[in-house]
C-alpha positions as CSV (number, residue, x, y, z in Angstrom):
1,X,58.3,-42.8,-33.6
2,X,56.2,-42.2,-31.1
3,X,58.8,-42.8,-28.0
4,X,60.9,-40.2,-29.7
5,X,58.4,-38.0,-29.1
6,X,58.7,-38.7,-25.3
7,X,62.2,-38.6,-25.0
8,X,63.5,-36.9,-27.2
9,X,62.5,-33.5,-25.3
10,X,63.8,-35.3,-22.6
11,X,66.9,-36.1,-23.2
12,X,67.6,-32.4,-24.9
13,X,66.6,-31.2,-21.4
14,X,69.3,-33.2,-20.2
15,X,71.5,-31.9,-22.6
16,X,70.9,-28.3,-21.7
17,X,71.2,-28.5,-17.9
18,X,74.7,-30.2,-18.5
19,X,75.9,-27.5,-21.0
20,X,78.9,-26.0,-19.6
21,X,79.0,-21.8,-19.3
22,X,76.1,-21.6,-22.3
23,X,74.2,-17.9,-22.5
24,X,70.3,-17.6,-21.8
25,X,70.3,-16.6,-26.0
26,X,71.9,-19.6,-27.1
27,X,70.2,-22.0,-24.3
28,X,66.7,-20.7,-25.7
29,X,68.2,-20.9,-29.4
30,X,68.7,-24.5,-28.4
31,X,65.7,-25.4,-26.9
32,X,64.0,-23.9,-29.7
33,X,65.6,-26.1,-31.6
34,X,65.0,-28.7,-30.2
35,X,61.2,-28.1,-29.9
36,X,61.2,-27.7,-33.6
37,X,62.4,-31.1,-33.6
38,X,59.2,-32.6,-31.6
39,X,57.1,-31.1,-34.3
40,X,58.9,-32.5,-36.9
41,X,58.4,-35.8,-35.3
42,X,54.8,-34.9,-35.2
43,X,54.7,-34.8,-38.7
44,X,55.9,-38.3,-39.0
45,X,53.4,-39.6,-36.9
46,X,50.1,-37.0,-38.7
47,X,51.3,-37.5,-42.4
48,X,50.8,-41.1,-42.1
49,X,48.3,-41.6,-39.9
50,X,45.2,-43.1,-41.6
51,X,42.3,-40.8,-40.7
52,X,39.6,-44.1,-42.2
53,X,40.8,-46.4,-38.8
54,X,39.0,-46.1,-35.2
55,X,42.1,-48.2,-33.3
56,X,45.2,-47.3,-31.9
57,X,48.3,-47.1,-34.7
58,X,51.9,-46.7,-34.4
59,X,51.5,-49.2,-31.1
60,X,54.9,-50.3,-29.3
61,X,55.3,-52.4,-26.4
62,X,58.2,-53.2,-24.3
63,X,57.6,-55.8,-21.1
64,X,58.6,-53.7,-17.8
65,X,57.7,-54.3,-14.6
66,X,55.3,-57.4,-15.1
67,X,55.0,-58.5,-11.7
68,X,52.8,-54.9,-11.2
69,X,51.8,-55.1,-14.5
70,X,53.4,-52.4,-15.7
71,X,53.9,-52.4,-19.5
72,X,55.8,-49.6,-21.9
73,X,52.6,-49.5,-24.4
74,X,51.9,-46.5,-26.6
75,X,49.7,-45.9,-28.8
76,X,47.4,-43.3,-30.6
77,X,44.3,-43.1,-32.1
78,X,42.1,-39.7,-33.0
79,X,41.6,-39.0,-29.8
80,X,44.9,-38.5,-28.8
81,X,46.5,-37.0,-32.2
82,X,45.2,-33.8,-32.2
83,X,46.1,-33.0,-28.5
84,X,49.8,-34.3,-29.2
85,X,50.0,-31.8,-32.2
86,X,48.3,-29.5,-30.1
87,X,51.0,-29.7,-27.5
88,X,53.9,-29.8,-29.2
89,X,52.2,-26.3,-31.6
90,X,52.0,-24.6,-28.5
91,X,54.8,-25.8,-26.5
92,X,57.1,-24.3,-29.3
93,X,55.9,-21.0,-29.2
94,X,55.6,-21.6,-25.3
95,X,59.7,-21.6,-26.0
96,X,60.1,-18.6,-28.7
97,X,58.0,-16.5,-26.6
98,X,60.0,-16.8,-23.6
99,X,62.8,-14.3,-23.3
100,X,64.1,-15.9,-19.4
101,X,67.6,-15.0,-18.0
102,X,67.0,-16.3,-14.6
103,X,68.3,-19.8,-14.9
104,X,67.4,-20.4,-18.0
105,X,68.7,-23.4,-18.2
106,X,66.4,-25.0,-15.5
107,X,63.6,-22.9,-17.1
108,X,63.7,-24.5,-21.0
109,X,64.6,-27.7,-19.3
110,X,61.5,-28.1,-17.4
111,X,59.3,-27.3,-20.0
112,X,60.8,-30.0,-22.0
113,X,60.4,-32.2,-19.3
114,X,56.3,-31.4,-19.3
115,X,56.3,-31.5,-23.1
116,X,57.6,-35.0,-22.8
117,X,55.2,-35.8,-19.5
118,X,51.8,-34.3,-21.2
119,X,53.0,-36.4,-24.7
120,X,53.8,-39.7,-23.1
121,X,50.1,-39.4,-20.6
122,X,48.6,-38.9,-23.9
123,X,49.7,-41.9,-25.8
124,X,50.3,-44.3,-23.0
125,X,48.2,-47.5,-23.1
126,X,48.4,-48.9,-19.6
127,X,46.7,-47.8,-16.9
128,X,49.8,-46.8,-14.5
129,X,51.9,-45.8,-17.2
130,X,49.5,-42.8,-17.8
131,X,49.3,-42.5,-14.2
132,X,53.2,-41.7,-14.5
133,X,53.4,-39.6,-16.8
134,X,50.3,-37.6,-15.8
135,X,52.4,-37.0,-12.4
136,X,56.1,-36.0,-14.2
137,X,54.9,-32.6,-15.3
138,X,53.8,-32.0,-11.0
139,X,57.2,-30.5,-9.6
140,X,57.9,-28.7,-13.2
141,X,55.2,-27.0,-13.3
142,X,55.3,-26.3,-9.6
143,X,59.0,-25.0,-10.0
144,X,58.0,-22.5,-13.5
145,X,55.3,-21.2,-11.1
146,X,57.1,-21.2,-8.0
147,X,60.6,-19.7,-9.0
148,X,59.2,-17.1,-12.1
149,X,55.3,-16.4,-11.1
150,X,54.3,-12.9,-10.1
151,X,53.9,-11.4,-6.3
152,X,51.9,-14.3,-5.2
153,X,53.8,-17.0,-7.0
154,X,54.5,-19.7,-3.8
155,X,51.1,-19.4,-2.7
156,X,49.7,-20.1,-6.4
157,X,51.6,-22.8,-6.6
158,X,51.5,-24.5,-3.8
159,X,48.0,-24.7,-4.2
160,X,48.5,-25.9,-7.6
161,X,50.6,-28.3,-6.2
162,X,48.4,-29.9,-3.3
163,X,45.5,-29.8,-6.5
164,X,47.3,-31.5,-8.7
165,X,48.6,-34.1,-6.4
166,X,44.9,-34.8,-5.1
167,X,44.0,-35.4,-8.7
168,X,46.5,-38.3,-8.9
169,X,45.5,-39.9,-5.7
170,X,41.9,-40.5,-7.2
171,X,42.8,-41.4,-10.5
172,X,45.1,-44.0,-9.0
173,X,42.8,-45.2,-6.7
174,X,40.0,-45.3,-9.4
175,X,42.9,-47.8,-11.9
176,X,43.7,-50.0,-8.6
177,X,40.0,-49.9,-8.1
178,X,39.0,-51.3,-11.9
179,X,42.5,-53.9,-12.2
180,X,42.0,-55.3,-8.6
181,X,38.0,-55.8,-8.4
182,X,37.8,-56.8,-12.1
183,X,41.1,-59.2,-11.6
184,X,43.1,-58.4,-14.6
185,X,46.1,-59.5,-15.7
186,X,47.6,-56.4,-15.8
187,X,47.2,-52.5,-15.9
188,X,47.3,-52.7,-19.8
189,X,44.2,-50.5,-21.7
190,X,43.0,-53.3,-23.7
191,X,43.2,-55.9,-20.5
192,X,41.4,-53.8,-18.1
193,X,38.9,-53.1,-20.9
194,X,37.8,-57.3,-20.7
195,X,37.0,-57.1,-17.3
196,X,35.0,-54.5,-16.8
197,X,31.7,-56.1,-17.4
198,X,32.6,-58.5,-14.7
199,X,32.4,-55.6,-11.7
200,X,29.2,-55.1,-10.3
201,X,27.0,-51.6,-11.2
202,X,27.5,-50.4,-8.3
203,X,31.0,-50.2,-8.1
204,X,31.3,-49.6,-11.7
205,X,29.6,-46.2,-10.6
206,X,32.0,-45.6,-7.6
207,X,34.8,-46.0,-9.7
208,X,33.4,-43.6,-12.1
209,X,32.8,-40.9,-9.4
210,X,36.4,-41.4,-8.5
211,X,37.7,-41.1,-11.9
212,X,35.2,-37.7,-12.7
213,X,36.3,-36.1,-9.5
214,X,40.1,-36.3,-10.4
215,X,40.4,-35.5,-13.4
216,X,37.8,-32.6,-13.1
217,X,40.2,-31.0,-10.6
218,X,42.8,-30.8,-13.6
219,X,40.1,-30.0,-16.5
220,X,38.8,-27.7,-14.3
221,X,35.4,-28.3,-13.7
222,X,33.5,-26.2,-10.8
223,X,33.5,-26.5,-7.5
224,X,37.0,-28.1,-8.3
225,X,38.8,-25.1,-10.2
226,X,39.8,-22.8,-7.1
227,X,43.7,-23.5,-7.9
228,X,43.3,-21.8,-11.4
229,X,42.4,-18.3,-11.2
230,X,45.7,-18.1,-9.1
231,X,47.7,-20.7,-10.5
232,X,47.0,-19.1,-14.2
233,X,47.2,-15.2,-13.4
234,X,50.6,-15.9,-11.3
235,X,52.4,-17.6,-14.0
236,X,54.1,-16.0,-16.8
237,X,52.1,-15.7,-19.8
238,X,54.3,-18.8,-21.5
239,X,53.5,-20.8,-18.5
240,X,50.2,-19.6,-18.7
241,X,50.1,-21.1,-22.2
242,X,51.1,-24.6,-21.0
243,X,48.5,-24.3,-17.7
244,X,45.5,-23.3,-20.0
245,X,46.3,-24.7,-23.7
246,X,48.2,-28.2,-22.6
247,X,47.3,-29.1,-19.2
248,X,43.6,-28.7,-18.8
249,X,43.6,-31.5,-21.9
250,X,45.2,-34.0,-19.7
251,X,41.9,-33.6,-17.7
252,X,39.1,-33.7,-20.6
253,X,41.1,-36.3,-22.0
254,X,41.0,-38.4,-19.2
255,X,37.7,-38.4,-18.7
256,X,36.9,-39.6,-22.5
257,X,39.7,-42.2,-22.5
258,X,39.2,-43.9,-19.0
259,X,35.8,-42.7,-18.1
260,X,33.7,-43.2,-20.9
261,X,36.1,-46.0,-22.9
262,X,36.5,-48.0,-19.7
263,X,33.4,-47.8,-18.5
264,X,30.6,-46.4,-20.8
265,X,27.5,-48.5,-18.5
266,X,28.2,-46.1,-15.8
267,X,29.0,-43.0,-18.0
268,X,25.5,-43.2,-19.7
269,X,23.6,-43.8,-16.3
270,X,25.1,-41.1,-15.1
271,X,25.4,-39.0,-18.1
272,X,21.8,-36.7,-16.9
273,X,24.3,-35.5,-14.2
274,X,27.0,-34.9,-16.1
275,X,25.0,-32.6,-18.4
276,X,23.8,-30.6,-15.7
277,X,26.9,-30.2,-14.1
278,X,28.1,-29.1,-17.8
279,X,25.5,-26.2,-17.3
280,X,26.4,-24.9,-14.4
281,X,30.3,-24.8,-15.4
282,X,29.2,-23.1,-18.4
283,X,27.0,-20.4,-16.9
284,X,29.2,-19.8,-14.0
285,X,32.6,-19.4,-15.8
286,X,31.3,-16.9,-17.8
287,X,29.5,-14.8,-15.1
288,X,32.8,-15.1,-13.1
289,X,34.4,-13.5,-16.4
290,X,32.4,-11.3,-16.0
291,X,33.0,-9.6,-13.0
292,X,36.6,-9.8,-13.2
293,X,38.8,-6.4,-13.2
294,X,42.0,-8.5,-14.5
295,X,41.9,-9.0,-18.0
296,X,44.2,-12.6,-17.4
297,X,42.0,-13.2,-14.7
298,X,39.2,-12.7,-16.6
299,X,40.7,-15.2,-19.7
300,X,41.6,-17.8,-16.9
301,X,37.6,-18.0,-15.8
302,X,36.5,-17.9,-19.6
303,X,38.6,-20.5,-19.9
304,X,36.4,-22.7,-16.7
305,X,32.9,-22.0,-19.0
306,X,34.3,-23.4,-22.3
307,X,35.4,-26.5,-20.3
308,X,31.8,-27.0,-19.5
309,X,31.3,-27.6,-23.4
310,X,33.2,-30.5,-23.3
311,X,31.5,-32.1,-20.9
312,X,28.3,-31.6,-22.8
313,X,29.9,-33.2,-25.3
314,X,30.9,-36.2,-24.0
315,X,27.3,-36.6,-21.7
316,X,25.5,-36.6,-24.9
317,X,26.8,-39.6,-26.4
318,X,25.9,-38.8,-30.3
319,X,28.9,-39.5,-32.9
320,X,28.3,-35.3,-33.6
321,X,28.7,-33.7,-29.9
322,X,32.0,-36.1,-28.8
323,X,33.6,-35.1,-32.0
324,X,32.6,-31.6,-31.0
325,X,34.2,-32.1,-27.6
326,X,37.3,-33.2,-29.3
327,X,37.3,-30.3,-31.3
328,X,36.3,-28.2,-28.3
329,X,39.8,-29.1,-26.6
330,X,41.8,-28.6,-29.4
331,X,40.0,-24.9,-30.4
332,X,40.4,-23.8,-26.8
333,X,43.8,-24.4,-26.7
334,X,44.9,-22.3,-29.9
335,X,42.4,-19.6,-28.7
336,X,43.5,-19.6,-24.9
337,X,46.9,-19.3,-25.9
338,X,46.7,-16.6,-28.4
339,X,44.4,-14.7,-25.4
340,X,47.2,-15.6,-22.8
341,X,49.8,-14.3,-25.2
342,X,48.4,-10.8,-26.1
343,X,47.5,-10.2,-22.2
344,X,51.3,-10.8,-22.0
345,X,52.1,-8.5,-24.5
346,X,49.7,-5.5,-23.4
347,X,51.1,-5.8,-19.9
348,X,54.7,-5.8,-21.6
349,X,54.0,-2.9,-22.9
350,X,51.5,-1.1,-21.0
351,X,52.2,-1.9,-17.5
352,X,49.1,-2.8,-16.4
353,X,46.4,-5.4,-16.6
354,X,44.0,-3.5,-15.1
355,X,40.7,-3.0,-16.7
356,X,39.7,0.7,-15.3
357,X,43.9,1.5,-16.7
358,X,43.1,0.5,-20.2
359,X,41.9,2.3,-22.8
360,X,42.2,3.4,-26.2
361,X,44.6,0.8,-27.5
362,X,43.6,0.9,-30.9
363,X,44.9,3.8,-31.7
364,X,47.3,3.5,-34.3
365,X,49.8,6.0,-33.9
366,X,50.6,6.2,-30.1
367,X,48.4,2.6,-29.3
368,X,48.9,-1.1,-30.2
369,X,46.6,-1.3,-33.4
370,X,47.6,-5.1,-34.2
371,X,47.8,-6.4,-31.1
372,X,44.2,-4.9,-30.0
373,X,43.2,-6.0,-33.4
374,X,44.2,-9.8,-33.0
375,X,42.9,-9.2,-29.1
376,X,39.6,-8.7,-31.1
377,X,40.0,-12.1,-33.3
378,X,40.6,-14.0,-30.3
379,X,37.4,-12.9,-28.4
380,X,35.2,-13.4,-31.3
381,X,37.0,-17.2,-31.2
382,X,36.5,-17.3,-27.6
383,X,32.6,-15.8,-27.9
384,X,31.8,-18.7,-31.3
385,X,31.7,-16.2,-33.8
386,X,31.2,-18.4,-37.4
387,X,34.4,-18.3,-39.9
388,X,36.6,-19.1,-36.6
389,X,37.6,-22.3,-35.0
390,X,35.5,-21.8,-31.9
391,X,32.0,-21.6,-33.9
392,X,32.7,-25.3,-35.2
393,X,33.3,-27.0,-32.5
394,X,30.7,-25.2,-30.3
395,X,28.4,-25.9,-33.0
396,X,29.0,-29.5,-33.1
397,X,28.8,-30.2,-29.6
398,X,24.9,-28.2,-29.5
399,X,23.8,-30.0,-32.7
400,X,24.9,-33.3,-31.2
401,X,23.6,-32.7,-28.0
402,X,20.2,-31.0,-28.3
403,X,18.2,-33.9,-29.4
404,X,19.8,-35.9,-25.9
405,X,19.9,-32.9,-23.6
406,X,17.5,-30.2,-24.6
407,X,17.5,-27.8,-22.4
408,X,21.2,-28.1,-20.7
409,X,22.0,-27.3,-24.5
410,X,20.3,-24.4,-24.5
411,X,21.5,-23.2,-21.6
412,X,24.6,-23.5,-22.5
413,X,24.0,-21.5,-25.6
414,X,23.0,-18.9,-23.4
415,X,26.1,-19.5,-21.8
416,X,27.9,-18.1,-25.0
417,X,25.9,-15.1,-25.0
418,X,27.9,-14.6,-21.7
419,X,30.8,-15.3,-23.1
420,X,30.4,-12.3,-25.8
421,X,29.3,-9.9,-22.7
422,X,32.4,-10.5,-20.8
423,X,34.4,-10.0,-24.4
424,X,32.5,-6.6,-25.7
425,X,33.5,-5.4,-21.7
426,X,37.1,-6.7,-22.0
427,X,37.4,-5.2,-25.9
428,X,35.4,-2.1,-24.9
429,X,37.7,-0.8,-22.1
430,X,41.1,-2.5,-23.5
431,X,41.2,-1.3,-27.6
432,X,38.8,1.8,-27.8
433,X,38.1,5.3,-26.3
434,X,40.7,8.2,-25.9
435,X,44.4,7.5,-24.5
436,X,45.9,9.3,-21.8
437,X,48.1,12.0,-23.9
438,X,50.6,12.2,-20.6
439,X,51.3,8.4,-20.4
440,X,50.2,6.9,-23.6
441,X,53.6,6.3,-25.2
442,X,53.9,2.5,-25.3
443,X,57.1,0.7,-27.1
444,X,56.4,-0.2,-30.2
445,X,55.9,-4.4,-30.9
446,X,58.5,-6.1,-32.2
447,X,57.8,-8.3,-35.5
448,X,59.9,-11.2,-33.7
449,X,56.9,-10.4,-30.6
450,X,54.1,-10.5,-33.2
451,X,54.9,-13.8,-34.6
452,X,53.7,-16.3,-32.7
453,X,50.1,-14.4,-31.9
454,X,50.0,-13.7,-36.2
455,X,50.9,-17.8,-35.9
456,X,47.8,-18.2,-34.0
457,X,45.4,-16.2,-35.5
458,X,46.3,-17.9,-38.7
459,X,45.5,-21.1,-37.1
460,X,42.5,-20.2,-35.9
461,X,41.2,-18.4,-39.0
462,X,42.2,-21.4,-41.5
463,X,40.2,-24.0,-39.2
464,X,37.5,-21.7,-38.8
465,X,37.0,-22.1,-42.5
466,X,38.2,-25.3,-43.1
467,X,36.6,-27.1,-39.8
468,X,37.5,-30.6,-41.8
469,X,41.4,-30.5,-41.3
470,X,40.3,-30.3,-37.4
471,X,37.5,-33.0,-37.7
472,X,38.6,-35.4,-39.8
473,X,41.1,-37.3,-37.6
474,X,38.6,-37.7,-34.2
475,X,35.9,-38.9,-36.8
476,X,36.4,-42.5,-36.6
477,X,37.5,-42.8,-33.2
478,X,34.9,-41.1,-31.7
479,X,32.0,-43.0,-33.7
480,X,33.4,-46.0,-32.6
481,X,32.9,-44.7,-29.1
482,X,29.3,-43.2,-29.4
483,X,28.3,-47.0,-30.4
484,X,29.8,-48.7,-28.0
485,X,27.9,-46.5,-25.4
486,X,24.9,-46.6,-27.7
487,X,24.6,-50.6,-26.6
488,X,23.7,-49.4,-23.3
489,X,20.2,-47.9,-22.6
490,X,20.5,-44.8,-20.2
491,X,19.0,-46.3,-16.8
492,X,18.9,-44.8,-13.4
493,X,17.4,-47.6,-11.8
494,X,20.8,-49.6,-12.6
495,X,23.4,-47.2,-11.8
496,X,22.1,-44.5,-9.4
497,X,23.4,-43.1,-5.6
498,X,21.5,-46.0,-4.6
499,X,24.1,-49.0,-6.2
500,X,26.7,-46.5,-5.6
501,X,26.4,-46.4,-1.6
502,X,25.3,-50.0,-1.4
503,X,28.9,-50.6,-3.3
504,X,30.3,-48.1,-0.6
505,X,28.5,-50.1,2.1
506,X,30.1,-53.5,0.5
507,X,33.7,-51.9,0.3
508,X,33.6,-50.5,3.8
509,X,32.0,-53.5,5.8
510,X,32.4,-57.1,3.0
511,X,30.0,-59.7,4.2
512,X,33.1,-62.1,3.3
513,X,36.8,-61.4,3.2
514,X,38.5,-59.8,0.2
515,X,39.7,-62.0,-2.5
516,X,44.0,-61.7,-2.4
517,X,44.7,-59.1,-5.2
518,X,45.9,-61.1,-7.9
519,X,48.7,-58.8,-9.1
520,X,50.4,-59.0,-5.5
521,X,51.6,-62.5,-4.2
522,X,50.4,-63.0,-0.9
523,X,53.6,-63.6,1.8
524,X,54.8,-66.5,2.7
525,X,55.6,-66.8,6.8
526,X,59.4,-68.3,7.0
527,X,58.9,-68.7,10.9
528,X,56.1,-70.0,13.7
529,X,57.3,-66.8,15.7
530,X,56.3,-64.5,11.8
């Protein structure tokens, strides 16, 4: 089940770029129907899922390339589930939304292909298998920037691009680093796991760094998040969807799954850091907001701040604030895409993104009365207003962290006071005051163009009220993973910069020579002369 979530996408990507003489209509029919398909499958894997078990289910495993210790292992636990029904949600109505007649065919096939990339990352079980599939969705993405962005698309995305790839450098560095110091037996979750405890603090700590940095320039945490003000305001609003409600996962779940389940010691020494780094993406995403005159630009930055959350979450620790950075990831996605969406629509219709341009929206004879309306829904989401999905998992992640972190907490709460200012300016301008009687004659939206933003807002409304249908699966999982960090005692003196640059120090000058890497055979000389 859970490879024919991979490649199934795949292989119907396949099947549209071979179709012979096929219309953009009946290509986008297609992949539609095939995306319908994935969620399907994602059925079969949530209906049975047993919400009571903390370890992985549904596992396969398929011998590959053993000599690198490369294994075909999937599994998923409830950590992963929600962000594989949260990709495959929002990849469909990445599809139904998109209306593309330049090349379609290239166009729904890529985003199959990062369906199936973001899916397999997020139930892979070996280290460089992740590490794979974190890197197929690169060059799609790059190409649904580069080839349908806006004005500024090529630069956007080759920034994205030289981002991204810098991400995958470290992450790979930080999996060679844990399988070759530790000596395991392969690059396999559970293996590298065993070893851990055998690498010294110091490098423990390193590695973590590594690990934090990399996947924080695809979260994005600040000062690593330059690529996605341009990256999300050139793409389409569709691809916007999949930058902001898909991909930025792949980062925050990174950092749970290999940074704090590979090497909790180091996560909890250096958890006091994390927080206050959590603070200061917080406050400064939301005062970037803030001064924004783009109202996409201005979702792309709220979307930095809410990131920040998650980190709280996981530097905390408690079984309440990482099931409330699970939660986080999964409420930002649904809220971010219904944002991204509507900004689509109003410039649709409007013409403009433009802040000082907009006005008087709600009018509901010459304005657009639902579309402000759900604009409204979504920025009280975004701003943790109760009854919505946002105030749960915001709420979880303070009560869990407060007793740990006091005052980042707070802050941070403060932080969503800035989140409501930059949402009352954005709502203010956008959906009230008087229209322009001279230019104010916007098309009217189409019921097929409201659906998938009525789609979200339902979402978001029915876990707003019924948080347990979003909670319940992470609940076991991420217990588990609170106690296994709760066995180490939070210590500077062990892991601190100090260990850290004595490990650099080790690394860069060793007393002794390296131990050969025991996944590579050393050479054998077949001449004097070699």
């Amino acid at each position: 089940m859970l490879s024919a979530l991979i490649w199934f996408p795949v292989l119907g990507a396949l099947g549209i770029g071979l179709w012979p003489n096929a219309s953009a209509q009946l290509i986008r029919w297609t992949a539609l129907g095939i995306m319908s398909g994935v969620v399907l499958l994602t059925l079969g894997v949530v209906l049975p899922f047993d919400i009571s078990a903390a370890g992985l289910q549904f596992q396969e495993l398929l011998p590959w390339i053993e000599p690198l210790g490369l294994n075909y292992r999937l599994g998923v636990d409830g950590l992963s589930l929600p962000l594989v029904a949260l990709n495959s949600i929002l990849t469909w109505i990445v599809v139904y939304s998109s209306t593309q007649s330049l090349k379609p065919k290239l166009y729904y096939g890529l985003i199959l292909v990062v369906n199936a990339g973001v899916t397999g990352a997020f139930l892979a079980q070996n280290l460089l298998l992740f590490f794979l599939f974190y890197e197929i969705e690169l060059i799609p993405l790059y190409l649904l920037i580069a080839v349908w962005g806006g004005t500024k698309r090529n630069y956007a995305a080759t920034k994205f691009l030289i981002y991204t790839a810098a991400s995958g450098a470290l992450i790979l560095a930080g999996f060679l680093g844990l399988t070759w110091l530790g000596h395991a037996a392969n690059f396999d979750y559970e293996a590298v796991q065993h070893i851990v405890d055998a690498i010294p603090a110091g490098l423990q700590g390193l590695i973590l760094l590594t690990l934090i940095v990399g996947f924080g320039i695809k979260t994005p945490l600040v000062p690593l998040h330059t690529w996605l003000p341009d990256a999300y305001v050139e793409a389409s609003p569709p691809i916007a969807i999949l930058l902001g409600g898909v991909l930025a996962k792949l980062g925050t779940y990174g950092l749970f799954r290999f940074g704090l389940g590979l090497l909790p010691e180091a996560w909890t020494s250096l958890a006091p850091l994390l927080a206050f780094w959590a603070v200061i993406v917080v406050i400064y995403g939301a005062l970037a907001a803030i001064a924004q005159h783009d109202i996409k630009r201005m979702v792309a930055y709220s979307s930095i701040g809410h990131m920040g959350y998650v980190l709280l979450g996981g530097a905390a620790l408690t079984e309440l604030s990482i099931v409330g950075a699970v939660s986080q990831m999964v409420a930002h996605g649904f809220i971010l895409a219904l944002l991204f969406y509507l900004v689509g629509i109003i410039e649709a219709k409007v013409g403009t993104r433009e802040l000082e341009a907009l006005n008087g929206l709600m009018s509901p004879i010459r304005g657009l009365p639902l579309i402000s309306a759900l604009l409204i829904l979504g920025g009280m989401a975004s701003a943790g207003i109760p009854g919505l999905v946002g105030f749960i998992a915001e709420f979880l992640v303070f009560q869990g962290s407060y007793a740990v972190f006091s005052w980042q907490t707070l802050l941070c709460v403060v932080g969503t006071g800035f989140t409501a200012v930059y949402f009352v300016i954005l709502l203010n301008r956008t959906c009230f005051g008087r229209l322009d009687n001279a230019l104010a004659y916007y098309p009217k939206v189409l019921w097929s163009e409201r659906f998938p933003a009525l789609a979200l807002a339902a979402i978001i409304l029915f876990l707003g009220v019924q948080p347990q249908w979003l909670v319940h699966w992470s609940e076991p999982t991420t217990a588990a993973m609170a106690q296994v960090a709760a066995a180490y005692e939070p210590s500077a003196e062990r892991i601190g910069f100090g260990t850290i640059t004595q490990a650099i120090a080790e690394l860069t000058h060793p007393a002794a020579p390296p131990t050969p890497l025991a996944l590579i055979p050393p050479i054998e000389s077949t001449s004097p002369a070699t």
